[in-house]
C-alpha positions as CSV (number, residue, x, y, z in Angstrom):
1,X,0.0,0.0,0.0
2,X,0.9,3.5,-0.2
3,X,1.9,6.6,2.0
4,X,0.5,9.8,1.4
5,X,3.9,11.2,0.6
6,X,3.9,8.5,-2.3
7,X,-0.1,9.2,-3.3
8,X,0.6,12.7,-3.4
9,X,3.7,12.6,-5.7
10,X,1.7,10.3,-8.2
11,X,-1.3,13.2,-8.2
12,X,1.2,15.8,-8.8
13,X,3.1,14.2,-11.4
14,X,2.3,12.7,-14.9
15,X,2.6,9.3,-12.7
16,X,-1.2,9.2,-12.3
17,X,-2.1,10.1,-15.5
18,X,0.2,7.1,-16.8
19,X,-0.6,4.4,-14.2
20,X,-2.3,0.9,-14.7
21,X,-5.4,0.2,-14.2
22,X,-4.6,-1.0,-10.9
23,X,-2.5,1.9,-10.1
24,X,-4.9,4.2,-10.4
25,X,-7.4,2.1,-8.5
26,X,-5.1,1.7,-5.1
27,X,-4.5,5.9,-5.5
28,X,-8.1,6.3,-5.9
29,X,-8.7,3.5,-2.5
30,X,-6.2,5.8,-0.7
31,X,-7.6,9.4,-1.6
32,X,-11.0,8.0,-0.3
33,X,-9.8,7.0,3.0
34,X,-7.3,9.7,3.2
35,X,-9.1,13.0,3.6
36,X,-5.4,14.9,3.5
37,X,-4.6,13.5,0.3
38,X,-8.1,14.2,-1.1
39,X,-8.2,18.1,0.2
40,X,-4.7,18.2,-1.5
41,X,-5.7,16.6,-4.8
42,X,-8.8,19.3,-4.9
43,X,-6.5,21.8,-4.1
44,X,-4.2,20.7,-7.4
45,X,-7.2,20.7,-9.6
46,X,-8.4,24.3,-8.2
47,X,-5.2,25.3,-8.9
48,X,-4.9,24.0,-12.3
49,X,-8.1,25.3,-13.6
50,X,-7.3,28.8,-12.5
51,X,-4.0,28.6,-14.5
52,X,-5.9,27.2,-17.5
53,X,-8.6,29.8,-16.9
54,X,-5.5,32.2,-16.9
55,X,-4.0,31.5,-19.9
56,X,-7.1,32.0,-21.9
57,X,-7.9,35.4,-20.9
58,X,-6.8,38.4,-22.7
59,X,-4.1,40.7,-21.1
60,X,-5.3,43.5,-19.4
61,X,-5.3,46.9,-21.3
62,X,-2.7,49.3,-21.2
63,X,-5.4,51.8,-20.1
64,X,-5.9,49.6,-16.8
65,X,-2.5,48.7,-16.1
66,X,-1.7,52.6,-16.0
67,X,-5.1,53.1,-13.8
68,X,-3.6,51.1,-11.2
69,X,0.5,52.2,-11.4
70,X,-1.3,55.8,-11.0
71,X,-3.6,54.8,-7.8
72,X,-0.6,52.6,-6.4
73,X,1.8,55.8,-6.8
74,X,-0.9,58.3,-5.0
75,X,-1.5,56.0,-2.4
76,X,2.5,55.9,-1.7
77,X,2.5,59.2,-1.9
78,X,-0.3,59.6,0.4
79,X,1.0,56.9,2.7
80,X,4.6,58.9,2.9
81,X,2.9,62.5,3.7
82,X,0.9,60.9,6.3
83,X,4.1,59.5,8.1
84,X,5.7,62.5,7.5
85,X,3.0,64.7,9.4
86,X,2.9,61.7,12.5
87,X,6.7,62.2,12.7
88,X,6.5,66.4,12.6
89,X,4.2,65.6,15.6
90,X,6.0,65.0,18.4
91,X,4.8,61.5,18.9
């Protein structure tokens, strides 16, 4: 039988995808006794899907990427007069 450690290499590798009939049966066994293993294999297809889901998006517009360096900048800006004001305090 299988350790976790093991189970969860074969999941995360092509291993699975390749195994035997039987393989893939004593994997599948494990990940429904093993409640770990099965949280982690969900967590690999999650993961996987958001990637894929990723890769077929378009890439964000010029416009927006320059929307956000702009609010990022202010609110530096904003952060560093704050501080500067605390400090000119006295506290």
């Amino acid at each position: 039988m299988l350790n976790c450690k093991e189970i969860c290499r074969k999941i995360a590798s092509d291993e699975y995808a390749e195994a035997t009939g039987w393989e893939r049966l004593v994997v599948r066994f494990h990940l429904w006794r093993c409640k770990n293993c099965r949280c982690y294999e969900e967590q690999l297809r999650a993961m996987g899907a958001s990637m894929a889901q990723l890769l077929h998006e378009d890439p964000p517009a010029a416009t927006t990427l320059e929307r956000i360096e702009r609010e990022i900048l202010e609110n530096n800006a904003a952060g560093s007069d704050r501080s500067s004001a605390d400090s000119g305090s006295g506290r």
